[in-house]
C-alpha positions in Angstrom: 24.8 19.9 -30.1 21.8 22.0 -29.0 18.5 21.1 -30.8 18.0 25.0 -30.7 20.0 27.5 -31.4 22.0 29.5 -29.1 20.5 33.2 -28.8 16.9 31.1 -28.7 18.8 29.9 -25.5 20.1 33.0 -24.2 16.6 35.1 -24.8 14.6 32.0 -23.3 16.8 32.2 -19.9 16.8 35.8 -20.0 13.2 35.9 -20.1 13.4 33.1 -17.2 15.3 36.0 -15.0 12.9 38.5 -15.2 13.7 42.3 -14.1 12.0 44.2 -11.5 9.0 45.9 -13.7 8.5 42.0 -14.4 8.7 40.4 -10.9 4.9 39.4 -11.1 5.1 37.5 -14.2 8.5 35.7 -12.2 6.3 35.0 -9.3 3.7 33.1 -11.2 6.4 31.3 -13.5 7.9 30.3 -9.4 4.5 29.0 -8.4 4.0 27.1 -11.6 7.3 25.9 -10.8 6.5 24.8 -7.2 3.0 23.6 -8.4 4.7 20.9 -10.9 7.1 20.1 -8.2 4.5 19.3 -5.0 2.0 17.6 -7.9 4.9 15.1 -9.1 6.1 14.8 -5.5 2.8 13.9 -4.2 1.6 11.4 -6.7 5.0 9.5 -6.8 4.4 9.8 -2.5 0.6 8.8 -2.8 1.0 6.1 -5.0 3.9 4.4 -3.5 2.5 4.5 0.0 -0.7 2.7 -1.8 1.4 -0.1 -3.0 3.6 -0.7 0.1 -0.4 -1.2 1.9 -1.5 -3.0 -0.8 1.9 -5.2 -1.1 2.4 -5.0 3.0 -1.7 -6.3 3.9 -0.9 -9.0 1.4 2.1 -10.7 2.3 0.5 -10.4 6.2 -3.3 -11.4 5.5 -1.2 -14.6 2.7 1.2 -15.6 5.3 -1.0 -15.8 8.3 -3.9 -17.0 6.6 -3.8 -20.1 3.9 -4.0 -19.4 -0.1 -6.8 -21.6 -0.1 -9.4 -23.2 3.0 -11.2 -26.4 2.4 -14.0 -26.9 4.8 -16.7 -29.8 4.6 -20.2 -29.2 4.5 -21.2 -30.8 6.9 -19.3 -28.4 9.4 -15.8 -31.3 10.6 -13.4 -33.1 8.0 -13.1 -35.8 9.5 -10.5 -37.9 7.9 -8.6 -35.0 6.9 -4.9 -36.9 7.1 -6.4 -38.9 4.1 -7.4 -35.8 2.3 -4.2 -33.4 3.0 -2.5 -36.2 1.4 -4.2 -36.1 -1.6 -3.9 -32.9 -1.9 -0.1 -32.5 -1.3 0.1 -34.5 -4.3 -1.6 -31.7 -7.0 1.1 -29.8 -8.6 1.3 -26.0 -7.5 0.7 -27.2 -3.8 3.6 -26.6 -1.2 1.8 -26.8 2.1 -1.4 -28.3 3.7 -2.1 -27.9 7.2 -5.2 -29.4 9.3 -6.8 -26.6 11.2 -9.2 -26.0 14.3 -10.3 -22.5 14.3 -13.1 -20.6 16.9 -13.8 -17.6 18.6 -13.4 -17.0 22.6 -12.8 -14.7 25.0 -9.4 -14.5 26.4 -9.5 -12.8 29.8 -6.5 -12.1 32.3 -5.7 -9.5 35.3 -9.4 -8.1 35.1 -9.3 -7.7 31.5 -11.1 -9.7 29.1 -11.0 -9.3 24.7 -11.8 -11.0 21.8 -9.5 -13.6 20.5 -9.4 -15.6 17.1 -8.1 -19.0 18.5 -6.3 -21.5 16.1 -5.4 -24.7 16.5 -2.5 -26.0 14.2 0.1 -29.1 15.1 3.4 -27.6 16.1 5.7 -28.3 12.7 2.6 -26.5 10.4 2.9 -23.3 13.2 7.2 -23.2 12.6 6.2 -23.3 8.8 3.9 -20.5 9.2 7.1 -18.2 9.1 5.0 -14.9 9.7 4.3 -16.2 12.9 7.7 -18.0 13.8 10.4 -16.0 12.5 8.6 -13.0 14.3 8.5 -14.1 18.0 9.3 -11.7 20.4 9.3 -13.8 23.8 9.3 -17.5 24.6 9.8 -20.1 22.0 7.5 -22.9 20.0 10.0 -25.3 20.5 8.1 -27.1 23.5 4.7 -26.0 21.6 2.9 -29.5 21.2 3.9 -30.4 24.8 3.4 -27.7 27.3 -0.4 -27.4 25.8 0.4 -23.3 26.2 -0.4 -21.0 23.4 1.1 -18.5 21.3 -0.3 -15.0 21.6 -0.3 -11.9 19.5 2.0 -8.9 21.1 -0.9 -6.3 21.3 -3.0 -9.1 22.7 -0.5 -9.7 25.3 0.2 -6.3 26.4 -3.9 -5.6 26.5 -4.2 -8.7 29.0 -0.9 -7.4 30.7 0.5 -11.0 30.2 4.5 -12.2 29.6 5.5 -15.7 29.4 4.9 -18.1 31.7 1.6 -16.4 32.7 -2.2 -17.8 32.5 -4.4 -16.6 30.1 -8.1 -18.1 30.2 -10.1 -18.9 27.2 -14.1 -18.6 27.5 -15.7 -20.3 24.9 -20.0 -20.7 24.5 -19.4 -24.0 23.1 -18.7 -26.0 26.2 -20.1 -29.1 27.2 -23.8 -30.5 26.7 -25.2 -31.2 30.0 -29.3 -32.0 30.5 -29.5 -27.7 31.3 -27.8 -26.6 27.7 -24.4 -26.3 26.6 -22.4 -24.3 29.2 -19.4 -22.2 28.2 -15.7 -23.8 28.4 -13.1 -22.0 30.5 -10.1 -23.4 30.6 -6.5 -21.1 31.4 -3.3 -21.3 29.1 0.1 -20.9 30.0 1.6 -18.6 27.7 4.7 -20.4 25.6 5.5 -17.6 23.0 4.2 -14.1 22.5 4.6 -12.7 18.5 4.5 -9.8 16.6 3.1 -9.8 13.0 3.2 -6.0 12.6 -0.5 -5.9 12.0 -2.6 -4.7 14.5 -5.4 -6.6 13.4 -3.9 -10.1 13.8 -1.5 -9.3 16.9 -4.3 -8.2 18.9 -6.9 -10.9 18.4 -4.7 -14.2 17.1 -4.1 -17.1 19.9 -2.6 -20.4 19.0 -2.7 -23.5 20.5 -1.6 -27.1 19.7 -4.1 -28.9 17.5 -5.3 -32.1 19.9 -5.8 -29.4 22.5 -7.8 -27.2 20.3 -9.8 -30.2 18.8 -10.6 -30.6 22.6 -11.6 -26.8 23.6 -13.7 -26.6 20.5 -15.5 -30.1 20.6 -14.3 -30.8 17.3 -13.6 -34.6 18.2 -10.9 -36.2 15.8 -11.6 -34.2 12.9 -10.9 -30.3 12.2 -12.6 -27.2 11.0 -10.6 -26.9 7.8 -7.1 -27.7 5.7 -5.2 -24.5 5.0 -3.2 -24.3 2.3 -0.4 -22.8 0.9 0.3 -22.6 -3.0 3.4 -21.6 -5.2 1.4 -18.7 -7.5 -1.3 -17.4 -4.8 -2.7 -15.6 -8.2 -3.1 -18.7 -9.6 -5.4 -20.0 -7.0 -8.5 -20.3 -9.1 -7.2 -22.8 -11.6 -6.3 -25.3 -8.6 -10.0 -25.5 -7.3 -11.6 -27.5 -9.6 -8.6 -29.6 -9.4 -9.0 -30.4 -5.8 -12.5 -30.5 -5.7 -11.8 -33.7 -8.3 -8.7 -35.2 -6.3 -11.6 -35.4 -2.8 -13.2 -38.2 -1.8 -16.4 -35.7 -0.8 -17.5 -32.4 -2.0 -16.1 -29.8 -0.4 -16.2 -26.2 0.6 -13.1 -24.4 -1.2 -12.5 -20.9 -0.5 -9.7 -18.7 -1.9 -8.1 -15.9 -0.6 -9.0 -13.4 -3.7 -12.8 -14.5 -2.8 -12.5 -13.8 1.3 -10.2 -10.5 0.8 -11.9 -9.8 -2.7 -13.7 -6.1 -1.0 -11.0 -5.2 0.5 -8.2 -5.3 -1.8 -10.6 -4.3 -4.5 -11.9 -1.1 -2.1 -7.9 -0.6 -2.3 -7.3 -0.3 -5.8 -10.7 1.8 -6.3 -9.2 4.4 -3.6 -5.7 4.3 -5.5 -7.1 5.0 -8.8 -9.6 8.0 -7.1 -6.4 9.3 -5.7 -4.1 9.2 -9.0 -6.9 10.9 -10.5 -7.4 13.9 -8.4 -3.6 14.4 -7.6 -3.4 14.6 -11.3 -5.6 17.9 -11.3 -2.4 19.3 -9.7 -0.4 19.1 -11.8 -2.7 20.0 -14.4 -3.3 23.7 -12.5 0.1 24.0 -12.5 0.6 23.7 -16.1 -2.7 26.3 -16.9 -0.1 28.4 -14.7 2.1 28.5 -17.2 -0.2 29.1 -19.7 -0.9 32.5 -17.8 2.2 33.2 -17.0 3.4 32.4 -20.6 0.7 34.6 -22.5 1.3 37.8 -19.5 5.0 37.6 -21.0 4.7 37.2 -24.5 2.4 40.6 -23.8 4.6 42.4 -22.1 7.8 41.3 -24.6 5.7 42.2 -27.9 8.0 45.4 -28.4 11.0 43.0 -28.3 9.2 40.4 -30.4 8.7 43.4 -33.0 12.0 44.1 -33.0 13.0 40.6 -33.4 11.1 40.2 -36.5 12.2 43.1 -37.9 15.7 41.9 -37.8 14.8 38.6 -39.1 14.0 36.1 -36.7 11.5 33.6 -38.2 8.4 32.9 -36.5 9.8 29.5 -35.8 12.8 31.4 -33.6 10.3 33.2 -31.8 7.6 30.4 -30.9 11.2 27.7 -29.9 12.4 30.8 -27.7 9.2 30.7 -25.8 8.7 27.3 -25.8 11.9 27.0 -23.9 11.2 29.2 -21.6 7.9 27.6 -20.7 9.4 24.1 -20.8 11.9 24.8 -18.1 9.7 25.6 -15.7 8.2 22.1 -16.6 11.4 20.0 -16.5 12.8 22.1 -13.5 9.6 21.5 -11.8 9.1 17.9 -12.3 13.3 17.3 -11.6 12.6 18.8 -8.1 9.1 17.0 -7.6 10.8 13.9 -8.4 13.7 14.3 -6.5 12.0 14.9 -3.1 9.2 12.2 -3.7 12.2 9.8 -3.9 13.3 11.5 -1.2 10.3 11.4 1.3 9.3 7.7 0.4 13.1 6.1 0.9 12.9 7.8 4.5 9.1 8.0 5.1 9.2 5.8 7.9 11.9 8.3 10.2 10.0 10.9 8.7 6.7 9.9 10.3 8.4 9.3 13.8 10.1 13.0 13.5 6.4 14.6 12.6 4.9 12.5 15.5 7.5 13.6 18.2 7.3 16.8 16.9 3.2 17.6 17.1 3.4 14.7 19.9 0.3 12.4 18.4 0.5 9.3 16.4 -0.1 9.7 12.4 0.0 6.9 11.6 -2.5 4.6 14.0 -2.2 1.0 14.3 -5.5 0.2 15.0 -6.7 2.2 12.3 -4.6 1.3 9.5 -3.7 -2.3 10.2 0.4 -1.5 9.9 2.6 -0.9 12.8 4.8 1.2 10.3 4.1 3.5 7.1 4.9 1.1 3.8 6.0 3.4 0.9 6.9 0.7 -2.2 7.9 2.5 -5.4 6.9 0.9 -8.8 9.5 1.9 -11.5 6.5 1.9 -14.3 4.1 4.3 -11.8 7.2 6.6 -11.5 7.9 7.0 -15.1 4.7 7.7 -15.9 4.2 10.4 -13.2 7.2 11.3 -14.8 6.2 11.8 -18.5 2.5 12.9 -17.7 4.3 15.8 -15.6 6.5 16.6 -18.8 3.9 16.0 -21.4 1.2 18.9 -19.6 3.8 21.3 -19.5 5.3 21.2 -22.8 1.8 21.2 -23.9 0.9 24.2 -22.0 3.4 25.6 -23.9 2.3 25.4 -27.5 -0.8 28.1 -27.3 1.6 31.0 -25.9 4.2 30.3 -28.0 2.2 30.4 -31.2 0.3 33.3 -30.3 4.2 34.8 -29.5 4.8 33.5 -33.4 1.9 35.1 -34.7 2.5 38.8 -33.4 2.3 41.1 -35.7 5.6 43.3 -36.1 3.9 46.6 -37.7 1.1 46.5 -35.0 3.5 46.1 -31.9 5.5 49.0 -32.8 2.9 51.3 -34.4 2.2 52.8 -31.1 5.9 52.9 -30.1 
């Protein structure tokens, strides 16, 4: 059963197919329409590309880099076997691996880079899965052994290296002679090249085995820091204090909502910004129907008279334009919805048919971090998208359809 009855119906769709002495009033109840339709379409695309960055930067920046880093203050942990182990013991914890971390200069065929060297013992580089279950060349099997490291792909392709070939490390801190430190250089066969699928990491990140790091770096027999790896990596804070208890010596504990806390918060400040002006979209769409709306209550207040006069209620009158002003809105925010689904389940094909087509890259690597375009859609975001769409416009439909309500019979037709 209808909640309206049926000539409301039929006079609310007639008015929807305006004739041709009406066509302008049709034209701005078609760019309402298309208005609703690109707004809802846009904010469900903008906001789901926001979350696959935001989930996509997460699970790469957490799985290459540890939940939590312990350091010591006074620069080396030195028994840090001892220490892991005490660690592995607090509940929450699933992994703790000794690291040697520095900067050097990785330089091959002429061509010489940055590089973020780490040092990690071969089984805690295999659990690292972002790193092992992605390599694209070679193999860590014979990591610990061969003393080679284990490149980033963008790195490799800069030095022009493949597997098997030498890549030199240059690092300032080198040995102490009686003239200063000199710088280290030492070459690398390369024993696996991988590909995180962000560019930040596969251009710059070059593992080695630990001993041989602990070498390269002067680090002796201790390391840099313990990375570890919790269950809830929200839960991080409640562990530190924890840990800090369960050491033998104070130590420097850094989480990963501390080290990435301006970044992912710059994130949700530009997703919010974003929701916010989208929304004003929509929101001109809807004043469209007002306009629209009020043009064709004016232009239909002889057959509102008439109406009346035959005994439609004002209730009849303000649900038969309230129809017509609604579906616009539904219509409009069916459609917008439809092709934001649409765009973000293919957005990835879609961005490699656009590129081919204007023949430049939209989607940078170096710029944005990701090799391809994320689009994650949150049920919750879409519904409400959804229901702020459909709330506006039935709103925007009130004020025209009272004033349609409130027309005077005897006035509209006195001049008739």
């Amino acid at each position: 059963m209808m909640p309206f009855a049926r000539f409301e119906w039929m006079l609310a769709l007639r008015y929807l197919r305006a004739r041709r002495r009406e066509s302008f009033i049709s034209v701005i109840s078609g760019f309402s329409l298309v208005g609703i339709a690109l707004g809802v379409a846009t904010l469900i695309i903008v906001m789901a590309v926001m979350n696959g960055f935001r989930i996509e930067l997460m699970d790469r920046i957490l799985g290459v880099n540890g939940h939590i880093m312990v350091e010591s203050w006074s620069g080396t942990l030195e028994d840090f076997d001892a220490t892991a182990e005490k660690l592995r013991q607090i509940d929450g914890i699933v992994r703790v691996a000794p690291l040697v971390q520095g900067q050097a200069m990785a330089s091959a065929n002429d061509v010489n880079t940055g590089a973020l060297v780490r040092g990690l013992r071969k089984e805690d580089l295999q659990n690292l899965t972002m790193v092992s279950d992605n390599v694209i060349a070679g193999s860590l099997d014979n990591f610990d052994k061969v003393t080679g490291v284990a490149i980033g792909r963008l790195l490799a392709q800069q030095l022009g290296l493949r597997v098997g070939d030498l890549m030199t490390l240059i690092s300032p801190r080198g040995a102490v002679t009686p003239f200063g430190t000199t710088p280290r250089i030492k070459a690398y066969p390369v024993a696996a090249i991988f590909e995180i699928g962000m560019s930040e990491y596969d251009k710059t990140l070059t593992f080695m085995p630990l001993k041989e790091a602990q070498l390269y770096f002067n680090a002796g027999s201790g390391v840099t820091a313990l990375e570890i790896m919790v269950e809830d990596p929200d839960g991080v804070a409640g562990l530190r204090a924890i840990m800090q208890a369960q050491a033998d010596e104070p130590l420097r504990i850094l989480d990963w909502q501390q080290t990435n806390s301006t970044f992912f918060g710059a994130l949700q400040v530009e997703r919010n910004v974003m929701f916010l002006i989208l929304t004003l979209i929509i929101l001109v769409a809807a004043l469209n129907i007002i306009s629209g709306l009020i043009m064709l209550v004016k232009d239909k207040g002889h057959d509102i008279a008439i109406l009346r006069s035959m005994g439609a209620t004002q209730g009849a009158i303000m649900r038969v334009f309230f129809i017509t002003g609604s579906a616009i809105g539904v219509v409009g925010t069916l459609i917008g919805f439809a092709i934001g689904v649409l765009f973000c389940t293919n957005i990835e094909g879609i961005r490699q048919g656009v590129s081919n087509i204007l023949g430049t890259e939209l989607f940078s690597p170096e710029v944005y971090f990701l090799t391809q375009m994320p689009a994650e859609m949150n049920s919750s975001e879409v519904a409400t998208v959804v229901i702020m769409a459909l709330a506006l416009s039935l709103l925007a439909t009130l004020y025209p359809s009272w004033r349609a309500a409130r027309l005077d019979p005897v006035d509209a037709l006195r001049y008739e």
